[in-house]
N, C-alpha and C positions, 0 to 999 in steps of 0.2 A: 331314315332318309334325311330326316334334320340335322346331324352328323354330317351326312354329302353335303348340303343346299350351304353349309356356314362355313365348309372346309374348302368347298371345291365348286363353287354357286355355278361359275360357270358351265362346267361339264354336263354338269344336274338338269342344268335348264335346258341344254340341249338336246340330251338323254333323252329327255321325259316330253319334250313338245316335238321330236323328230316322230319319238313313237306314237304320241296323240294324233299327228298329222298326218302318219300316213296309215294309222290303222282307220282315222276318218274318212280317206280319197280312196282306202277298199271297197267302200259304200258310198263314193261320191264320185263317180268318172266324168264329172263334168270339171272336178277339179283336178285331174292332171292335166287335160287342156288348159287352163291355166296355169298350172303350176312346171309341167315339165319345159325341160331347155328346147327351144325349137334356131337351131342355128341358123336355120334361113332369115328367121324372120330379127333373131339379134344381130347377126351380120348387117343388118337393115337398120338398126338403130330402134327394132321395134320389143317388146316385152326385156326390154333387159334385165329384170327386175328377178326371169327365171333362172339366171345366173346364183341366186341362193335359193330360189325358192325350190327349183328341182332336186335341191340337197335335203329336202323336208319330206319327200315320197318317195315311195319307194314300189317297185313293181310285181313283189308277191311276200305272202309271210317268210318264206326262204331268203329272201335279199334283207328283209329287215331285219329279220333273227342273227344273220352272219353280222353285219354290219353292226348292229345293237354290239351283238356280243366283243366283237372287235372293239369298239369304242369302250366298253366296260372296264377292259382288262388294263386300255394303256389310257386312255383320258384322263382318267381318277388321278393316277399317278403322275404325270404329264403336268397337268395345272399343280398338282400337290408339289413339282419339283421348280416350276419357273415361275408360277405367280398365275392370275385370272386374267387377266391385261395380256402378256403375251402366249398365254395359252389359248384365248378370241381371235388374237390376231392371227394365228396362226391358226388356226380352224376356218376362219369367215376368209382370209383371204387364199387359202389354201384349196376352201370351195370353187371360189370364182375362177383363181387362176388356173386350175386343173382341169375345168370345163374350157378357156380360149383356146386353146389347140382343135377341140374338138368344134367349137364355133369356124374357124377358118377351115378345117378341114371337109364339113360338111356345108357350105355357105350354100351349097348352090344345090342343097340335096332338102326340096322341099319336104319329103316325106321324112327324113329323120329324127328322131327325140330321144331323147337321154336323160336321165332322172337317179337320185338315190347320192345318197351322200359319200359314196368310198373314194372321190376323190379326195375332201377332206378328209377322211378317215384315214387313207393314207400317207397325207402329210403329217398328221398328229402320231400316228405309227413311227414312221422316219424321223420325226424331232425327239421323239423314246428311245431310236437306236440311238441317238447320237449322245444320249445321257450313260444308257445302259447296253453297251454294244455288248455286253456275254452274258445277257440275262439268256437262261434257255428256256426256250419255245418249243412245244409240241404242236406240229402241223402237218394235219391229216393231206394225206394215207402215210405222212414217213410212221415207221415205227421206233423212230430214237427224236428223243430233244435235239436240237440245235441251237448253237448260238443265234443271237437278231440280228449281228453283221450280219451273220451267211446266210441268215432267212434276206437280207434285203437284198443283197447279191443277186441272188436265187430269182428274187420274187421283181426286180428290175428286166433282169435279162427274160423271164416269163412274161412281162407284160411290152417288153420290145417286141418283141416276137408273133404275140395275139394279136399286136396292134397291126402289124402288119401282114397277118397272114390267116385272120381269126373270122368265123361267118356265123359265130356265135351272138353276135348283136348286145354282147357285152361292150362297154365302155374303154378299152383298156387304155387306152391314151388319156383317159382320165385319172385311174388308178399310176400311170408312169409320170403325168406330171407333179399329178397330187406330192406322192412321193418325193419328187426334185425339188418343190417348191417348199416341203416338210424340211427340207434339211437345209435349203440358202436362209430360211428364214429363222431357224435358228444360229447360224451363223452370224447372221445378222443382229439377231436379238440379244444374244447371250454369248460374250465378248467372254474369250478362251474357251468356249465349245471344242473347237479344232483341237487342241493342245490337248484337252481332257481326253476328247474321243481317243487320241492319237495312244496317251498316255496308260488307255486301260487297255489296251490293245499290247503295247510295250508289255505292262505289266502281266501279264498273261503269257506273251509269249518269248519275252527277250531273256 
């Protein structure tokens, strides 16, 4: 673990106090009242603060164990390839901004709450395709690898679609913006992203 915390500090700490925090609010339900997003009341200008904090819990061992393990495979490597600095930024604001969609969309929907961090998870995802676009992924039920362009393809057009037609009480509009905001902010960050992306792509198939 000393290896992680000196190589990759940020990842590490996120890792490890995502999982501290919500294996605590399993045994404390008085803290995802505090902690989870309640859009009605941010839309108001009130608890804004659940804007990260609902990134810290998460709603059953299944949501954190997928999550965990998602952030395991590409985080590490993620900060390993762009630095701490814009591997943060792009996790903390990839949080927030992937939850506003859903803040305006539910403004007026007192009862709704959202929690769990795969919005960022999936910005952090999206900023890895854009380094390693033909790294291949195994992702259940497929039974062949795929490239992580076509998993993000795939997994954009899945969550346009949940978001608009899904009664599952998953988040997906957090997961699709997560995602979009995973890739303008590398863009932003890391000047010839586009070119590279574009380039391994070329090289592969040109």
């Amino acid at each position: 673990m000393n290896e992680y915390l000196q190589q990759t500090p940020v990842a590490s700490i996120i890792f490890l106090f995502t999982i501290a925090t919500s294996i605590y609010a399993f045994n404390d339900q008085a803290l995802y009242g505090r902690f989870m997003l309640h859009p009605y009341s941010v839309y108001r200008r009130s608890n804004i603060y659940t804007l990260i904090t609902s990134g810290l819990i998460h709603g059953s061992w299944m949501h954190l164990i997928f999550n965990m393990f998602t952030f395991f495979f590409f985080a590490f490597a993620l900060e390993s390839t762009i630095g701490s600095l814009r591997f943060g930024v792009i996790y903390i604001v990839g949080l927030i901004l992937s939850d506003i969609p859903s803040v305006l969309k539910h403004k007026d929907d007192y009862h709704y709450h959202s929690l769990g961090a795969s919005g960022a998870i999936s910005a952090v995802l999206f900023s890895y395709i854009m380094f390693y676009p033909l790294t291949t992924l195994m992702i259940f039920p497929l039974p062949i690898p795929i490239w992580a362009v076509l998993f993000g393809v795939l997994y954009l057009v899945y969550c346009y679609y949940m978001a608009r037609n899904s009664t599952d009480h998953i988040n997906h509009d957090a997961h699709m913006f997560g995602a979009i905001t995973g890739v303008v902010l590398t863009i932003i960050l890391v000047p010839g992203i586009v070119p590279h992306f574009i380039g391994q792509l070329i090289g592969r198939f040109g």
